[in-house]
N, C-alpha and C positions, 0 to 999 in steps of 0.2 A: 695307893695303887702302884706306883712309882716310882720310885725315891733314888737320890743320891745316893753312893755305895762308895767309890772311892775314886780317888784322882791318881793318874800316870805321869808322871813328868820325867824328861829325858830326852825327849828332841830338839833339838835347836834347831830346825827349819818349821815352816807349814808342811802338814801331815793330809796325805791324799786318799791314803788306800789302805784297808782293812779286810782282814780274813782268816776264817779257823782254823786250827790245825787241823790236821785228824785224830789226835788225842784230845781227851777232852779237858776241858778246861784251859787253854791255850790258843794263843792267837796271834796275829799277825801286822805290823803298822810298816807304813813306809810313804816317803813323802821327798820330800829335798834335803836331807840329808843322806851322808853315802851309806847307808845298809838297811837294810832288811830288818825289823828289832823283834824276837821273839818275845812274847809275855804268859805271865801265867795268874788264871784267875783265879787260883788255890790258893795263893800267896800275896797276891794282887800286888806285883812286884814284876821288875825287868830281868830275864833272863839271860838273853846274850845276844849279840847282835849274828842276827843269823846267814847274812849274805852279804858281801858289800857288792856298789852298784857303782857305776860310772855317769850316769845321770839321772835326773829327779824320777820318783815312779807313780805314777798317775795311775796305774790297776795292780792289780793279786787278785789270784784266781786260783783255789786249792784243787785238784782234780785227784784223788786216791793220794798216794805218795809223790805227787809232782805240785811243787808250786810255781807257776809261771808270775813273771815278774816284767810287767808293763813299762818303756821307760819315753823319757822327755826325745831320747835321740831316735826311738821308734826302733828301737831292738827290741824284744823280748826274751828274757832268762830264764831257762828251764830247770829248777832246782830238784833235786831228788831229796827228800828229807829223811830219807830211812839212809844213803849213803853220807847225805851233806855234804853234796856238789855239785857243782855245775854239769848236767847232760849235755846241751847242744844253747845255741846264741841264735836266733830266729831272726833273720834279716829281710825284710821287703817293706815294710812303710819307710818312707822319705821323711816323716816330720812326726810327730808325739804319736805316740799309741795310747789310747785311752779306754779302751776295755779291752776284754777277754772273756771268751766263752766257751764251754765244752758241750757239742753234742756226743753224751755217750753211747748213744744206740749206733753210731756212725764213726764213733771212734775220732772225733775230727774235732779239733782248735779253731776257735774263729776271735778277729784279731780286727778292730778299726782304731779310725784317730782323726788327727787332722788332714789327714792327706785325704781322706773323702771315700778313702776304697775299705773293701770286705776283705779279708785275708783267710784263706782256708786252708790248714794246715793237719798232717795226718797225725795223729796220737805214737801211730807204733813207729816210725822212722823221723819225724821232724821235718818232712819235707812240705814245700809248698804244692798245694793240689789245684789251687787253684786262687784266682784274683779278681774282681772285679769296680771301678769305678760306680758307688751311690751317687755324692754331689760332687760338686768343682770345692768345696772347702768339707769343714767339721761336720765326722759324724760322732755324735761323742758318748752315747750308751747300745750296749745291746742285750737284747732280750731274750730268753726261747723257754717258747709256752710246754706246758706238762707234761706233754705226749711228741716234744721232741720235733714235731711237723712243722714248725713253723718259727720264725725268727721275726723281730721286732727290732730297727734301729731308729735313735731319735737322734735327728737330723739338724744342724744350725739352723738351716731355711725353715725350720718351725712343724717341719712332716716326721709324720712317724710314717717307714714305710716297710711295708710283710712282707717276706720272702718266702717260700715254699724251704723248708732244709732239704730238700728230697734233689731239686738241679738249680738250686738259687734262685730262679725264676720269682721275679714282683707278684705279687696278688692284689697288694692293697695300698693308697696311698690315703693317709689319716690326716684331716686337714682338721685344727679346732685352737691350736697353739697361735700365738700374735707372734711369739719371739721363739728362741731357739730351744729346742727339746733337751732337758739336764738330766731326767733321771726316767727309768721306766722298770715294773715289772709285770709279771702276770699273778694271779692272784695265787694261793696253794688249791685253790678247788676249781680251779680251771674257768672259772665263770669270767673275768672279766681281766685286763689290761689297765692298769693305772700308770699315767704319766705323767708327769710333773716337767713343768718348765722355767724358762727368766722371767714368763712372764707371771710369776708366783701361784698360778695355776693347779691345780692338781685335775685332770681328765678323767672319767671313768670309761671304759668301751667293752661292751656286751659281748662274749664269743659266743659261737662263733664268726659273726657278722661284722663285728668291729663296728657294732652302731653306737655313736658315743648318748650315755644315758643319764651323766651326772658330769657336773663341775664344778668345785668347790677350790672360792678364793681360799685357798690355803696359806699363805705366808706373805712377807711383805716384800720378800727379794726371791734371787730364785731358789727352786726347790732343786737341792742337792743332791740328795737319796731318797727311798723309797723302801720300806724293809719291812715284810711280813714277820709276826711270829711264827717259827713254826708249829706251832701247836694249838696256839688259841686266836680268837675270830678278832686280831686287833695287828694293824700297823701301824710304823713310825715313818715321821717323816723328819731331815733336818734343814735347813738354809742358808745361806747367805746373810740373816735377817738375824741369827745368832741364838735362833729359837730350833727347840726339839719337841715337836705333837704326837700324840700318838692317840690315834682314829679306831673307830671299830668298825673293822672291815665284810661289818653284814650292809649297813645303815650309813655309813663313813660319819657318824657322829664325834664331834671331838671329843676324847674326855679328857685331855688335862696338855697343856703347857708346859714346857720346860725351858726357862730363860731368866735370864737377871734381873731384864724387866718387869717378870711378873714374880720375883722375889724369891724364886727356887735357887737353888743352885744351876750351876749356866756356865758354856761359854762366852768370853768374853771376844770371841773375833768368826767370823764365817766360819760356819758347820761345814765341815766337805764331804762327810764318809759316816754312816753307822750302819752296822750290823747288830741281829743277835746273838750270842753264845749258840752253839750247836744245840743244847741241850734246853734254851727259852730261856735259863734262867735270869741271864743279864742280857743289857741290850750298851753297846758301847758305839762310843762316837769321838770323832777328833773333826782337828780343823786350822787355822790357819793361828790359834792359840798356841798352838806345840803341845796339846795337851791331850792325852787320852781317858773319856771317863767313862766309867763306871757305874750303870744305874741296873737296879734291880727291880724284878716284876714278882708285883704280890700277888696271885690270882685268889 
């Protein structure tokens, strides 16, 4: 169903963050080493290092022709990829940025980390619109469901808490986590919310109510990512724990395992980041290995 495809090597640091181009078959890795590394999955080969960076990057976030580049110092890099340069340096978190997000109905960049605040920023000039304090520490994923309305951050203190996107306003605070929230998305058909945390956890929560309806011990450390296909009724998930699952996202039944443990092909050190290819075909992941792989899905 599965299978190994092929291995990336060329990083000498642990690898944080992955993301598509907008051409297809192309992609994106970056981690603690200084640049940005283009790749391409027609040749499943390294292309060029496509940005260097001044400190480690804990998010990518492709939005049209902009890739925003997330860093350890809590700047954010605005890269134009059709010019291939640097637009504008986003300056307001105090300490790591750890995601990025785009409301496009709203035009507007949204920006947390450790410094515990929401960052909202306008698309068409770069400027800050607005700021506001979640917790006193890490907020370290965020979310925004189908229709744009609503925003999702998972929180150290173990809440997932909803924003309205409409004036930022709280709606909801989601209590079901022991330990601090690692990964979260919403599903492709708008039905439900899945979060994953340290405490290896995977959450299900019903929209629109946010009643949680399923939880499944999923992994043995924390869950890292969270990654729908976009095409067909299955996600992955990777860990800590140095394993890759991938779930059927009608039933969350597991069907298959990916680790050294269980004699597949495997990272050999914490999973930090997978994505799919734009297009389903492959689903890729790295991690504190230096290594980026390569797996393909049979439907």
């Amino acid at each position: 169903m599965i299978t190994h495809l092929h291995t990336l090597g060329g990083h000498q640091n642990p690898i944080y963050a992955l993301a598509n181009a907008a051409k297809e078959n192309t992609f994106y890795s970056a981690g603690n080493d200084k640049g940005v590394v283009e790749w391409s999955l027609q040749t499943m080969s390294f292309v060029k290092v496509l940005v260097p960076v001044q400190s480690s990057v804990y998010a990518l976030h492709r939005y049209n022709d902009l890739l925003f580049i997330a860093q350890r110092s809590g700047l954010i890099l605005v890269f134009d990829l059709k010019l291939e340069k640097n637009l504008a340096t986003l300056s307001h978190h105090q300490k790591a940025v750890f995601d990025i997000r785009t409301i496009a109905g709203k035009n507007e960049l949204l920006s947390t980390g450790e410094d515990g605040t929401l960052a909202v920023w306008s698309l068409a000039d770069f400027s800050l619109l607005y700021h506001f304090p979640v917790i006193q520490n890490t907020v370290r994923v965020i979310a925004v469901n189908n229709t744009e309305t609503e925003i999702a951050l998972g929180c150290k203190d173990g809440l997932i808490r909803v924003y309205s996107s409409e004036d930022y306003s709280l709606i909801k605070e989601l209590r079901g986590h022991t330990l601090p929230i690692t990964s979260l998305q919403y599903s492709p058909d708008g039905q439900y919310l899945i979060s994953g945390g340290r405490d290896a956890q995977l959450k299900i929560w019903a929209l629109p109510d946010y009643e949680l309806i399923n939880q499944v011990a999923a992994h043995m450390f924390s869950v890292y990512a969270i990654a729908f296909h976009p095409a067909a009724p299955y996600f992955a998930t990777c860990s800590q724990d140095k394993s890759i699952k991938l779930w059927d996202s009608k039933n969350f039944k597991l069907y298959k395992i990916l680790s050294l443990e269980k004699n597949t092909q495997g990272h050999f050190h914490s999973i930090n980041k997978l994505i799919w290819s734009s297009n389903g075909r492959y689903l890729i992941s790295t991690g504190d290995d230096r290594q980026v792989m390569i797996w393909t899905l049979n439907l």
